[in-house]
KOLLOPA-274916 format. One line per 8 residues: number of its first residue (from 0); their letters; for each residue y negated, x, z negated of N, C-alpha, C. Coordinates in Angstrom, 3 decimals. Each point is the difference from the previous one (the first is absolute). Example, Ala and Ser with C-alpha at 12.3 -4.5 7.8 and 13.67 -1.06 7.14 Angstrom:
# residues 2
0) AS) 5.690 13.190 -7.800 -1.190 -0.890 0.000 -1.200 0.900 0.000 | -1.050 -0.350 0.720 -1.190 0.820 -0.060 -1.090 -0.770 -0.730
This chain:
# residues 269
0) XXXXXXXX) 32.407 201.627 -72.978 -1.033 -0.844 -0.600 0.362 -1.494 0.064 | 1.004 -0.259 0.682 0.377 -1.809 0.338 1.253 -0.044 -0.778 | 0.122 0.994 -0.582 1.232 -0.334 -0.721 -0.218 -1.290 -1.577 | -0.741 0.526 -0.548 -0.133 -1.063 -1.073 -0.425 -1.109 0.818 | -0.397 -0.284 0.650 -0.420 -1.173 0.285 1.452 -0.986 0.612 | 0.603 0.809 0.641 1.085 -0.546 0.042 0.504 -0.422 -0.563 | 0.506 0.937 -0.956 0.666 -0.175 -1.150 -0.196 -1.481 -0.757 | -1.442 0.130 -0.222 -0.510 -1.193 -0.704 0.314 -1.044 0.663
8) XXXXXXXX) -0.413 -0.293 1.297 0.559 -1.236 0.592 1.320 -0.352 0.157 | 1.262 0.995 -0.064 1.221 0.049 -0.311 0.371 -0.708 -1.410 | -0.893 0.199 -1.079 0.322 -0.575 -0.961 -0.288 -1.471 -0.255 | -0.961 -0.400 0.913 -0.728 -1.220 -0.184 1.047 -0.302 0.399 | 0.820 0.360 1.292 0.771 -0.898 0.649 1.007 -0.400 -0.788 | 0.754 1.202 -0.395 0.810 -0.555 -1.484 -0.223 -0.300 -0.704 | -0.956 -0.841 -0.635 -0.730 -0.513 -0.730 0.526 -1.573 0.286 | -0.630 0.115 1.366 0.088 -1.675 0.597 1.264 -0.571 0.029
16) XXXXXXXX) 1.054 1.289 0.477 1.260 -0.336 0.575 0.602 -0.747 -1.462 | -0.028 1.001 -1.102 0.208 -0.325 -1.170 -0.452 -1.335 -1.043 | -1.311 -0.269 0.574 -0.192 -1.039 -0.304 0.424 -1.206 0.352 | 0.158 0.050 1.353 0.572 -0.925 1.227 1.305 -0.375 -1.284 | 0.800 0.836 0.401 1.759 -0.438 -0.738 -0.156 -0.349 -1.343 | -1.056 0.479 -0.881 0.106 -0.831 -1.256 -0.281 -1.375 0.073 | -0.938 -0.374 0.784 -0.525 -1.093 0.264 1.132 -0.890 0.731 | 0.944 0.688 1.054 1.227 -0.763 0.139 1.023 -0.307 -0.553
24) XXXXXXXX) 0.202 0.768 -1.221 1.026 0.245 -1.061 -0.580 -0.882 -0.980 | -0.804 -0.382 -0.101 -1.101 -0.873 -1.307 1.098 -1.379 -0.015 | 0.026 -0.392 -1.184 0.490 -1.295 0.137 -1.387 -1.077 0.837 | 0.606 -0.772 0.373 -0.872 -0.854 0.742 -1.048 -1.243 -1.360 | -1.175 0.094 -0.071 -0.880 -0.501 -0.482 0.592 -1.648 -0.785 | 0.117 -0.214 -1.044 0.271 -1.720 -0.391 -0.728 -0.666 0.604 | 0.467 -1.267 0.713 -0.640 -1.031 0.883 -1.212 -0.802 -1.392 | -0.821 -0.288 0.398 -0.647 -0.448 -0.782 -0.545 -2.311 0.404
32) XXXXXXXX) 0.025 -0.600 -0.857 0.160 -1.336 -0.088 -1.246 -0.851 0.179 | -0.338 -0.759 1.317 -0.821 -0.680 -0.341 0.400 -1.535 -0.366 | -0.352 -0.592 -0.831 0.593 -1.031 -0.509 -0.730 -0.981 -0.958 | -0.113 -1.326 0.608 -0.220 -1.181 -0.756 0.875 -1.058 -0.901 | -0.146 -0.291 -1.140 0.744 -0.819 -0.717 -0.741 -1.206 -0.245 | 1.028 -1.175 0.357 -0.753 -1.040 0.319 0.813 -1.332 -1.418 | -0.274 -0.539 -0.120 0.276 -1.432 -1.216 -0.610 -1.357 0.425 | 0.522 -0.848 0.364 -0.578 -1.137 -0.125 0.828 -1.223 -1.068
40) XXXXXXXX) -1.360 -0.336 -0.875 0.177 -0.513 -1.065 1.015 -1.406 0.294 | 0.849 -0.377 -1.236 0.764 -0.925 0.250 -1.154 -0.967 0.176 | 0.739 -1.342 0.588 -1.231 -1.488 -0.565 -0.194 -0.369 -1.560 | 1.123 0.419 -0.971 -0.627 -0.446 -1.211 -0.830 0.781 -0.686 | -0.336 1.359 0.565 -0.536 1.102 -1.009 -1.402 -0.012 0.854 | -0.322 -0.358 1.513 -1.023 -0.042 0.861 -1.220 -0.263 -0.797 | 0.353 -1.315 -0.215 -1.358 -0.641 -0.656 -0.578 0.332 -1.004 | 0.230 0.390 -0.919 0.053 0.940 -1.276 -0.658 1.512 0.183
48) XXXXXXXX) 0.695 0.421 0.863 -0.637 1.299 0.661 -0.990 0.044 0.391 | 0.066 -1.350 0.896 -1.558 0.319 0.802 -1.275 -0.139 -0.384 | 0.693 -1.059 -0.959 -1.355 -0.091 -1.411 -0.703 1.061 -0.517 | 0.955 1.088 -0.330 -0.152 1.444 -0.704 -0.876 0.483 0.866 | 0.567 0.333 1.508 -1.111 0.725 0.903 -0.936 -0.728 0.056 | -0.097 -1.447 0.112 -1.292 -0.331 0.764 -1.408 0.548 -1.449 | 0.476 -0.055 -1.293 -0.420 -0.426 -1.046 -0.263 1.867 -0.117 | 0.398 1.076 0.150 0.192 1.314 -0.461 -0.239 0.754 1.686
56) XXXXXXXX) 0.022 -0.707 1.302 -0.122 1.310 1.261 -0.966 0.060 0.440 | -1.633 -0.792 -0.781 -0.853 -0.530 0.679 -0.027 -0.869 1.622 | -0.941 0.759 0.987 0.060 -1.056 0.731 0.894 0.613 1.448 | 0.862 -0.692 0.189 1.058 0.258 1.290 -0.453 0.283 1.283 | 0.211 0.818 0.432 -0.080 0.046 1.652 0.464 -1.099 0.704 | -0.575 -0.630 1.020 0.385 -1.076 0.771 0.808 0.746 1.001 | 0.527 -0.521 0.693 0.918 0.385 1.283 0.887 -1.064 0.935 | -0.397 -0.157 0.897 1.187 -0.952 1.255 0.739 0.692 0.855
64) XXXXXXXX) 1.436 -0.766 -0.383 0.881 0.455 0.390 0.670 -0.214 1.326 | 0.431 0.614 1.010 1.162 -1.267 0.854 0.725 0.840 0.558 | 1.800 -0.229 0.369 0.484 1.236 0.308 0.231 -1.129 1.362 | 0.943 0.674 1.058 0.179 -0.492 1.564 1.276 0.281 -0.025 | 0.822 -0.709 0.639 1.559 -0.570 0.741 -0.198 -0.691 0.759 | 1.444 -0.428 0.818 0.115 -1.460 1.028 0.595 -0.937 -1.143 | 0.172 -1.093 0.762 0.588 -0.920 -0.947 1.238 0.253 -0.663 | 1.085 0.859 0.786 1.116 0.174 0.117 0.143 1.763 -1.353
72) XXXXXXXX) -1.024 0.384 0.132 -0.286 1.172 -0.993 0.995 1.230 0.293 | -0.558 0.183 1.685 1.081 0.882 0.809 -0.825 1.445 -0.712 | -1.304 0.173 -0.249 -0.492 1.318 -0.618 0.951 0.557 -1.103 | -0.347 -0.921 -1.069 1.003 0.213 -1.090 1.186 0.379 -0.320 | 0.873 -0.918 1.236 1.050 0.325 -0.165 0.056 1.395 1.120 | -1.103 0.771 0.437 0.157 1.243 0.757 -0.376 0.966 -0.610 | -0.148 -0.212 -1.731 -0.819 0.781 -1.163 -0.997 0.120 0.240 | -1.302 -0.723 0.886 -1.186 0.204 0.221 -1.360 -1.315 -0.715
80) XXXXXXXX) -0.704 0.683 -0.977 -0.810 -0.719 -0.596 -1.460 0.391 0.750 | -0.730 -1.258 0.036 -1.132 0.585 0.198 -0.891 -0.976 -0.466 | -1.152 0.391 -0.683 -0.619 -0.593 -0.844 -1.677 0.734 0.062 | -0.885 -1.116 0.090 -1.734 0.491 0.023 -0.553 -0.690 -1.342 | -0.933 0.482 -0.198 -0.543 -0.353 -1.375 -2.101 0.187 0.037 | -0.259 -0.716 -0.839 -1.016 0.212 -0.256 -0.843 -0.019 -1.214 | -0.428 0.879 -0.791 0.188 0.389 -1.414 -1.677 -0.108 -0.485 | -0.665 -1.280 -0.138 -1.305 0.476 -0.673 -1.044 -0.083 1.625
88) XXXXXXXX) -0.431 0.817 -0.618 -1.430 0.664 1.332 0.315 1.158 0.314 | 1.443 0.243 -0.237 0.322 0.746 1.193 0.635 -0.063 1.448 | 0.187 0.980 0.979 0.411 -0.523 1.195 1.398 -0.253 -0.624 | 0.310 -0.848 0.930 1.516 -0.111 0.779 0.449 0.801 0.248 | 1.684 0.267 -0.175 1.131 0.419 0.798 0.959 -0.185 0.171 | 0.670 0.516 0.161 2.019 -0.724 1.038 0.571 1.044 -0.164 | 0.948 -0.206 0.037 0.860 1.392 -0.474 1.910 -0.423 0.452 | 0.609 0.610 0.559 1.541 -0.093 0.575 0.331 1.259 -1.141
96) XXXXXXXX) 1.258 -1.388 -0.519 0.957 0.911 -1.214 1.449 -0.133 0.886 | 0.387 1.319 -0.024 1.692 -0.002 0.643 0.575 -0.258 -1.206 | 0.907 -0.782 -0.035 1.176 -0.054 -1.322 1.308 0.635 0.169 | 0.951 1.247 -0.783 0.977 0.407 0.439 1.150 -0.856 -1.043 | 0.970 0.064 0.632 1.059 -0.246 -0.881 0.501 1.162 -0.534 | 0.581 1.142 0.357 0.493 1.023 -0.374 -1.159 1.463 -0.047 | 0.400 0.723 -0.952 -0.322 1.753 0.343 -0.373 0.106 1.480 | 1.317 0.056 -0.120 0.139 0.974 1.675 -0.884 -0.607 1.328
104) XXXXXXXX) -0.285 -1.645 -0.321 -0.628 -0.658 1.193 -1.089 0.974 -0.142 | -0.612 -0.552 -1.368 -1.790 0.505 -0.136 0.320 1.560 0.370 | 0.760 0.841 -0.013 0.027 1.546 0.133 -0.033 0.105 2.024 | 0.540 -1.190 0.566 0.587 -0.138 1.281 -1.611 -0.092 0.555 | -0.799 -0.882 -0.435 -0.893 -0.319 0.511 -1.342 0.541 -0.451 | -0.575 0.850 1.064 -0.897 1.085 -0.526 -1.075 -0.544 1.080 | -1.024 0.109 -1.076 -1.395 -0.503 0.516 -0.903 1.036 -0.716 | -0.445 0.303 0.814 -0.997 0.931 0.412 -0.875 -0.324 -1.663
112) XXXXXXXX) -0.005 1.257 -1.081 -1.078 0.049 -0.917 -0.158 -1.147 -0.940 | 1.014 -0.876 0.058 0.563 -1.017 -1.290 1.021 -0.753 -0.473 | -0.356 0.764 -1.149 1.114 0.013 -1.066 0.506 -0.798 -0.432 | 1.550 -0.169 -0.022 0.662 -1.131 -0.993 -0.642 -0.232 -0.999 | 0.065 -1.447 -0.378 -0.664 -0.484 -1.376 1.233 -0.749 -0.617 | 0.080 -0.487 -1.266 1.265 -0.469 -0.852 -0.712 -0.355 -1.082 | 0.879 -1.607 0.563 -0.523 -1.195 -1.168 0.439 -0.291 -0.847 | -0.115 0.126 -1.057 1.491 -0.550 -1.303 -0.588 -1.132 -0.384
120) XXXXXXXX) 1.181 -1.057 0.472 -0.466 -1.107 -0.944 1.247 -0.483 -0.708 | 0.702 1.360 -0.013 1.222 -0.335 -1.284 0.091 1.578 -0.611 | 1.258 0.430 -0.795 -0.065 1.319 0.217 1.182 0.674 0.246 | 0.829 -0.890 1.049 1.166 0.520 0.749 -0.433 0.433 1.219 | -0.495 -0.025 0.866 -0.543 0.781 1.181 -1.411 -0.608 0.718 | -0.536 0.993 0.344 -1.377 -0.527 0.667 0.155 -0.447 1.586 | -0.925 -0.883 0.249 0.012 -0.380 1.686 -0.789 1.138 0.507 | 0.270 0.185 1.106 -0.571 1.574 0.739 -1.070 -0.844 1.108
128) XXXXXXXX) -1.155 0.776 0.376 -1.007 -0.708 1.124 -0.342 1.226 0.507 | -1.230 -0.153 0.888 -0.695 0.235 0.618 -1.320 -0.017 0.093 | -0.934 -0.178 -0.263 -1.532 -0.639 0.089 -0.966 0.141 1.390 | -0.112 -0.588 0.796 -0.968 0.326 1.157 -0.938 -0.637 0.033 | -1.384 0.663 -0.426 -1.240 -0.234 0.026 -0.711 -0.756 1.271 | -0.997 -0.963 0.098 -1.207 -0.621 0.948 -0.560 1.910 0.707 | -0.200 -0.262 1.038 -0.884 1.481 -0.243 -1.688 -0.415 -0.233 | -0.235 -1.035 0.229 -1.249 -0.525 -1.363 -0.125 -1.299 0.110
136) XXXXXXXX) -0.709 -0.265 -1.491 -0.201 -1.175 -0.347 -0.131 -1.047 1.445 | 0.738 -1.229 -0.907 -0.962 -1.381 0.744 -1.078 -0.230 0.370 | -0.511 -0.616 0.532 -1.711 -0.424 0.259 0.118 -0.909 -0.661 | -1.267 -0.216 -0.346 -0.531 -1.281 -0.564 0.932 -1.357 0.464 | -0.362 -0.306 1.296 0.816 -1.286 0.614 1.200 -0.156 -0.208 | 1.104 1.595 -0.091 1.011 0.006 -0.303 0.488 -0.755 -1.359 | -0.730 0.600 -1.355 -0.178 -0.262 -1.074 0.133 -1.036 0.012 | -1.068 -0.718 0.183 -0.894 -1.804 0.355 1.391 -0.410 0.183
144) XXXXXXXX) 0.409 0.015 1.145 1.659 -0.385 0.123 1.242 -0.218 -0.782 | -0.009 1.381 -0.371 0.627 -0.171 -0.862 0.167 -0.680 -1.463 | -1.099 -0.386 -0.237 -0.202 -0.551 -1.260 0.427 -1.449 0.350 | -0.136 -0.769 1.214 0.782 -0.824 -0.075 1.227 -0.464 0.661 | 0.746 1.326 0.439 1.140 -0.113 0.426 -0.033 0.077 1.551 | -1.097 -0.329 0.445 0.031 0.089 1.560 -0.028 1.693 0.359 | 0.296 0.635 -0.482 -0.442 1.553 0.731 1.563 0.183 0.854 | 0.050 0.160 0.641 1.488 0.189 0.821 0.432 1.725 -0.190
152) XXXXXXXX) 1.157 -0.319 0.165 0.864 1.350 -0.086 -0.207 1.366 1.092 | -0.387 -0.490 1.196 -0.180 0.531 1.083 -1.892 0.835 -0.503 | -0.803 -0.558 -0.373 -1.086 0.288 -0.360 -0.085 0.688 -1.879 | 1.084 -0.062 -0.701 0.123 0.701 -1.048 0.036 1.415 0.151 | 0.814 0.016 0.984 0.795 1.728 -0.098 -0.905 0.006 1.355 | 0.217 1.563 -0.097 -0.844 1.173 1.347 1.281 0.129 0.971 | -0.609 0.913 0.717 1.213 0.180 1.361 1.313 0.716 -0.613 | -0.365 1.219 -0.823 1.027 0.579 -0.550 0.851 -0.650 -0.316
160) XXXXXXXX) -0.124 -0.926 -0.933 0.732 -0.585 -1.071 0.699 -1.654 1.087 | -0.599 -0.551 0.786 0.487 -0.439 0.746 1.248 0.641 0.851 | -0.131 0.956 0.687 0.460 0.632 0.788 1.544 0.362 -0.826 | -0.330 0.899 -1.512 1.197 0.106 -0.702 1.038 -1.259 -0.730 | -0.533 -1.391 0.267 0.503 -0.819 -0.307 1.043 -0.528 1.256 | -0.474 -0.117 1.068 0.334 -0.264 1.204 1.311 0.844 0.361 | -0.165 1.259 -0.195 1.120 0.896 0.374 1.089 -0.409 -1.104 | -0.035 -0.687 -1.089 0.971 0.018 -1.320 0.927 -1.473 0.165
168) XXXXXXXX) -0.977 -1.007 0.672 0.191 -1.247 0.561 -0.070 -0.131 1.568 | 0.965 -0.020 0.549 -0.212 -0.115 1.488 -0.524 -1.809 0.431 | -0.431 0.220 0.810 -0.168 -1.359 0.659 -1.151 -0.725 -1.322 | -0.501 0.514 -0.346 -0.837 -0.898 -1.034 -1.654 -0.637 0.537 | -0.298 -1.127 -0.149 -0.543 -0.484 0.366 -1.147 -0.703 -0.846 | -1.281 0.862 0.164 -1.256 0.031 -0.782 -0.218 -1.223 -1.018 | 0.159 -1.324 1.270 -0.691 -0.953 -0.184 1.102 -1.068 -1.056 | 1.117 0.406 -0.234 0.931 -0.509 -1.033 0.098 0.549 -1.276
176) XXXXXXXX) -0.728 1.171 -0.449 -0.198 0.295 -1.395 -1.040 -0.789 -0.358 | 0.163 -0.642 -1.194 -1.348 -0.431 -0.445 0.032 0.143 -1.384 | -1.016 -0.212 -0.581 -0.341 0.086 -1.275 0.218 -0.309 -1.009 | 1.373 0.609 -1.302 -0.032 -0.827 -0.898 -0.625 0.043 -1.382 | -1.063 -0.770 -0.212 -0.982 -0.010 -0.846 -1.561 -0.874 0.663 | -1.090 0.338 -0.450 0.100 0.911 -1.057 -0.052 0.023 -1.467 | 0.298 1.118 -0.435 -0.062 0.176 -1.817 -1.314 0.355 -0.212 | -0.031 -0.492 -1.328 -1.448 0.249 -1.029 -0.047 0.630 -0.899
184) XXXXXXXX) -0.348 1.670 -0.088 0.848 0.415 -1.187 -0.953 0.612 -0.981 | 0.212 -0.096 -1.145 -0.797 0.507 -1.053 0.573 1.295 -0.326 | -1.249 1.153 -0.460 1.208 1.096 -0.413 -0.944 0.623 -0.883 | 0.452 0.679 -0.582 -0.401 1.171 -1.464 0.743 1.357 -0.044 | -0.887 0.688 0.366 0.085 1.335 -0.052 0.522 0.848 -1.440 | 0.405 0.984 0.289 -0.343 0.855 -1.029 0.691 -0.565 -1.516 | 0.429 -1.193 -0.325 0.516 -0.699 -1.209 1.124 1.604 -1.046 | -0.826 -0.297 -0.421 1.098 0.570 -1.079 0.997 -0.476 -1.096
192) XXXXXXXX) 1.227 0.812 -0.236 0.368 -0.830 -1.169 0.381 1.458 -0.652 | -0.164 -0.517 -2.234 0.043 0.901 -0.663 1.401 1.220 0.293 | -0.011 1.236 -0.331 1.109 0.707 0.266 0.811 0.354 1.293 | -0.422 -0.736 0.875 0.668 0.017 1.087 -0.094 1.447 1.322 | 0.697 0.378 0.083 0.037 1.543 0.871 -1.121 -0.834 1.396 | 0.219 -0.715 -0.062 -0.281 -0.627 1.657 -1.465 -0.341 -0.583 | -1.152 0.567 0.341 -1.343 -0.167 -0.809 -0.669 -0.786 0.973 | 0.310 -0.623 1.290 -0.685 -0.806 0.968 0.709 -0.714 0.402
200) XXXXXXXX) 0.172 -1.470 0.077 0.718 -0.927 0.366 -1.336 -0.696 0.915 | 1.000 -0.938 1.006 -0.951 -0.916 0.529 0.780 -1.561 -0.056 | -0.676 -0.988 -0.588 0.332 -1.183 0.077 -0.250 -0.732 1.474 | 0.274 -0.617 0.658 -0.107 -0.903 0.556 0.392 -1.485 -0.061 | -1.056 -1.428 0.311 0.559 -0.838 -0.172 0.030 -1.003 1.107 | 0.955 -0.157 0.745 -0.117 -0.917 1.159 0.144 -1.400 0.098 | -0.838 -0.786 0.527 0.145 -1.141 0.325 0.286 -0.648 1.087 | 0.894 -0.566 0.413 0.457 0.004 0.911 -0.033 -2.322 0.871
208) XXXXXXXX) -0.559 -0.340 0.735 -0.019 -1.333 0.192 0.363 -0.070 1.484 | 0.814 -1.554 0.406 -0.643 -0.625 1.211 0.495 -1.405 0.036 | -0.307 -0.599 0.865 0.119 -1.497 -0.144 1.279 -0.634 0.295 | 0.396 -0.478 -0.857 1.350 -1.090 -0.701 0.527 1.188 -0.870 | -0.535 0.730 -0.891 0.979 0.866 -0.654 -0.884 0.135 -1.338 | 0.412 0.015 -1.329 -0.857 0.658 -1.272 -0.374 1.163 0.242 | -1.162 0.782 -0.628 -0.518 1.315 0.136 1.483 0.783 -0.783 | -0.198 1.086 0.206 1.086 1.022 -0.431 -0.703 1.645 -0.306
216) XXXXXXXX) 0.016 -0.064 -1.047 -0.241 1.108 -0.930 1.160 1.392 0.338 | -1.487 1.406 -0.136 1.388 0.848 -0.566 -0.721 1.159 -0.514 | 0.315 0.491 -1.037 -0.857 0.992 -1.117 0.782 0.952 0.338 | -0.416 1.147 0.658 0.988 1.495 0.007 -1.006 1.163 -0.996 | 0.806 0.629 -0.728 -0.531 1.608 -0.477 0.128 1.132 0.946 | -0.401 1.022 -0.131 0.593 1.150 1.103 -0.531 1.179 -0.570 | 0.484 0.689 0.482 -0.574 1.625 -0.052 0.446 1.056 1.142 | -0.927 0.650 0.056 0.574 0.865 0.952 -0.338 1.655 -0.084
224) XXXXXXXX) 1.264 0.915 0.150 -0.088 1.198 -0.360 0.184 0.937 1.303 | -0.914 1.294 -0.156 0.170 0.558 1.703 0.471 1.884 -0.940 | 1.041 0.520 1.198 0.237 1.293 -0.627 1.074 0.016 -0.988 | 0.809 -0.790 -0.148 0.284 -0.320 -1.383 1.429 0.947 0.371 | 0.618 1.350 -0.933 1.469 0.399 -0.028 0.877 -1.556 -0.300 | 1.063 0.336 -0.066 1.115 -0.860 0.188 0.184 -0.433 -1.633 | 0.081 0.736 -0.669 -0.391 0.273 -1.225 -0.891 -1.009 -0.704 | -1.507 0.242 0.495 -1.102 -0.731 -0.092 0.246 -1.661 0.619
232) XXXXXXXX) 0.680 0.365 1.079 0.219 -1.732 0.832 0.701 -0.691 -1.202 | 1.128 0.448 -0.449 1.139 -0.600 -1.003 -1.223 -0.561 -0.970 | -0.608 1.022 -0.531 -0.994 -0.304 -1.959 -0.492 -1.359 0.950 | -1.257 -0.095 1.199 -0.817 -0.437 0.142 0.873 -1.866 0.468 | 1.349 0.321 0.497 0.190 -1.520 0.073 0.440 -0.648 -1.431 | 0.607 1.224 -0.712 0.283 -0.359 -0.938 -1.093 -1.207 -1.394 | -0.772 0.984 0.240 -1.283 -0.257 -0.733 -0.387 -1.285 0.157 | -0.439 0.136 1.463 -0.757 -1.273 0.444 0.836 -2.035 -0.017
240) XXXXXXXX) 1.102 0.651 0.128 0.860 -1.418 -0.508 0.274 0.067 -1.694 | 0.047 0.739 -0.607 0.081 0.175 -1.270 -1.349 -0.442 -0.703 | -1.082 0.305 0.411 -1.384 -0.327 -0.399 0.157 -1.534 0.386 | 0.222 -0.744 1.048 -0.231 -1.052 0.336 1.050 -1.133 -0.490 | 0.797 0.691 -0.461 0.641 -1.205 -1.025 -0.183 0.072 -1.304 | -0.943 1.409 -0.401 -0.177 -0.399 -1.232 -1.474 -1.064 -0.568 | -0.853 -0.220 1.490 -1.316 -0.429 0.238 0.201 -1.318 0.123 | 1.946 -0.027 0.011 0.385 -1.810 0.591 -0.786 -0.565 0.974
248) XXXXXXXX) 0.496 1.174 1.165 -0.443 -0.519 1.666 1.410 0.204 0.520 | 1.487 -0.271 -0.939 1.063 -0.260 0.821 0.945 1.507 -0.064 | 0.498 -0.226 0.766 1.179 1.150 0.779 0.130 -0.109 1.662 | 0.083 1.216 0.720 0.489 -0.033 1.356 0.756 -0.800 0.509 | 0.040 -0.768 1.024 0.816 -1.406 0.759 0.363 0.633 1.187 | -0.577 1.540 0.313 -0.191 -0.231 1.472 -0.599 -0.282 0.642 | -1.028 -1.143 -0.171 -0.769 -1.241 1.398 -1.018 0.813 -0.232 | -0.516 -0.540 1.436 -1.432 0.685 0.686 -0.661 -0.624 0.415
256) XXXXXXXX) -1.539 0.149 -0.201 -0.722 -1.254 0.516 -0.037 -0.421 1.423 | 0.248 1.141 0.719 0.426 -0.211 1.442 0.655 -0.871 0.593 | 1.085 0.264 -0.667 1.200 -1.480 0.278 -0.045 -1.122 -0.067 | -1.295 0.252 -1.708 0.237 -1.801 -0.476 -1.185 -0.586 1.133 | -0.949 1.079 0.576 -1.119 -0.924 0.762 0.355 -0.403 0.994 | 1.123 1.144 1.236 0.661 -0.322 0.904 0.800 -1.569 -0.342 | 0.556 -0.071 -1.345 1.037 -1.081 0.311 -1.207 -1.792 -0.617 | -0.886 0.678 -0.583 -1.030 -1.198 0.100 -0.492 -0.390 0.878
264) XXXXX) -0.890 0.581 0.676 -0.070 -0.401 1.436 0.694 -0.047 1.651 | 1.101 0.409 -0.564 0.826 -0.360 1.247 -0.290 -1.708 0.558 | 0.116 0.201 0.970 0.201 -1.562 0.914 1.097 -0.418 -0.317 | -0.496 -1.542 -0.849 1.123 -0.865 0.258 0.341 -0.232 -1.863 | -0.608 1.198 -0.722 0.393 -0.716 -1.269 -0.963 0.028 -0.711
């Protein structure tokens, strides 16, 4: 009487076993792309442009900006950005971006549940990151702060994100990062342009000031695609610089607004 029953569970088992090895024999799954494409408009096409949005994106999201270094911009040069923001009436947050130079670094360095991200702001190879989240918003006071540059670096980021900065930079010392900014930034969601594969762009427009220096402008486009085959990555950078020079917002340079704010407010120039 236990014989079928056996039996049956004999088969399940080969069932599993069988399944097991197809599943090891499977080719391994296509990596799939998360990825932003970024443009910032030349200076002669800026002004012109921004006309278009201000005149066609209705009304902009406000936002203040300020990212943190020492004077010496020992973060940076350790691929470590870190930057808080405050967008509207919403909270605050801070966020630590790892920057890789190579594949293999970003493959070397595994953090727990997030994913490489890749920036094209040309379309010879993307910069590889990291993203590490506030684990929540700013407070109010934080905010308050930040809006005029006094919010300190040490009070931006949480313990986590402290803690993972510290281990990347030895010997680093709280009270010598300070603030460069802050930025004032206007932005527009959602912009479309006719034909374009990339159906959500976001403008941003930064203003950038401080004393003995002219204000300094910088108009970026962007888009950003999640999931994307390799396939899909190619159409979607393709597209998105192809759309944007035909909108005469330029061609890819490379530059990032990151850099240009780091090298505006650096001490000393």
């Amino acid at each position: 009487m236990s014989f079928p029953f056996r039996f049956d569970l004999r088969v399940k088992m080969v069932a599993l076993i069988l399944l097991s090895l197809t599943r090891l024999g499977a080719e391994p799954a296509e990596p799939l792309h998360k990825a932003e494409v970024k443009l910032i408009v030349p200076g002669e096409l800026a002004g012109p442009a921004r006309e278009k949005f201000e005149a066609a994106g209705g009304e902009p999201e406000l936002e203040t900006v300020c990212f943190f270094d020492t004077a010496d911009q020992k973060l940076q040069a350790a691929g470590i950005i870190l930057r808080a923001r405050k967008k509207g009436d919403n909270a605050g947050d801070a966020i630590v971006k790892l920057t890789y130079k190579t594949a293999e670094a970003a493959a070397a360095d595994v953090i727990d549940d997030v994913k490489v991200e890749e920036d094209w702001v040309d379309q010879v190879q993307p910069r590889l990151s990291r993203t590490i989240d506030r684990g929540k918003p700013l407070s109010d006071d934080q905010a308050a702060a930040l809006k005029t540059g006094a919010l300190s670096a040490r009070d931006a980021l949480d313990e986590a994100q402290r803690a993972l900065v510290e281990k990347r930079v030895k010997g680093l010392k709280w009270e010598d990062v300070k603030c460069y900014g802050p930025i004032a930034a206007r932005i527009w969601k959602d912009v479309k342009f006719p034909g374009a594969i990339t159906k959500k762009m976001t403008v941003e427009d930064w203003s950038m000031a401080k004393d003995g220096a002219a204000e300094e402008k910088i108009l970026e486009v962007s888009a950003k695609g999640k999931k994307l085959t390799a396939k899909e990555l190619a159409a979607f950078v393709k597209d998105f610089f192809s759309t944007a020079k035909t909108q005469k917002l330029g061609e890819p340079s490379g530059e990032s607004k990151t850099k240009r704010a780091l090298q505006f407010f650096a001490p000393g120039k």
